[in-house]
N, C-alpha and C positions, 0 to 999 in steps of 0.2 A: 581423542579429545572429547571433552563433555560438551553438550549442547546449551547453546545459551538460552536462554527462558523467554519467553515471547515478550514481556514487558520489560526486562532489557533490552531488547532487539526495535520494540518501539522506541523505549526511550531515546535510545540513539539515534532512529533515523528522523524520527520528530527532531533533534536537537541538529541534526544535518539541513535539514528542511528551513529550518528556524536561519540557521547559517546562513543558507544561501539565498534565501530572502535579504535578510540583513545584510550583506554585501552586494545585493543587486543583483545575484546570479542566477541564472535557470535552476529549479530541480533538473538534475539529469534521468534520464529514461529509468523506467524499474522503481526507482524509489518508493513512489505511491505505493506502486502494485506490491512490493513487497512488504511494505505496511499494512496494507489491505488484509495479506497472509496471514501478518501477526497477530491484527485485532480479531481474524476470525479464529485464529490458533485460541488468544485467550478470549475466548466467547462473546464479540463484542459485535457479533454482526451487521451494528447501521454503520458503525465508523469504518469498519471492512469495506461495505458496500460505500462508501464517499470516498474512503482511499482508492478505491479501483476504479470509480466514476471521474475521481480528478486525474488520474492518469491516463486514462481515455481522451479527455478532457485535452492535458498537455501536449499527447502523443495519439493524434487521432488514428494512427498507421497501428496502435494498437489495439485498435477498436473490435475485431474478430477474435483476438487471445485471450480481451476481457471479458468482451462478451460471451464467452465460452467459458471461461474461469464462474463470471459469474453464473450463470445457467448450471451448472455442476452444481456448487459447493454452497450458493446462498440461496438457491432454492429448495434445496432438501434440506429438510428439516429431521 
């Protein structure tokens, strides 16, 4: 299987995000953080680091896997 391109992969999860807003419903766990992924996949570093901060945010219990995500990957330059 071919791998999907990081700005479709935002696309979609932005338009899930968008969804569950709009119906009132929680983002579920990971979303952000796998957003987060993308936007650093395609070089977008601040929106990376606010996708990984709002998942923190939603899921404080994930606060050590982010904070280690980020310490990794958005501080080497």
């Amino acid at each position: 299987p071919s791998e999907v391109p990081p700005s479709v992969q935002i696309e979609k999860l932005r338009a899930d995000i968008d969804k569950a807003e709009a119906s009132g419903k929680p983002v579920p766990p990971g979303i952000y953080a796998h957003l987060g992924f993308m936007y650093a996949a395609y070089g977008n570093k601040e929106l990376a680091l606010q996708s990984l901060m709002k998942e923190k945010e939603l899921f404080p219990e994930s606060a050590v896997f982010i904070d280690g995500i980020i310490q990794r990957s958005m501080t080497n330059s």
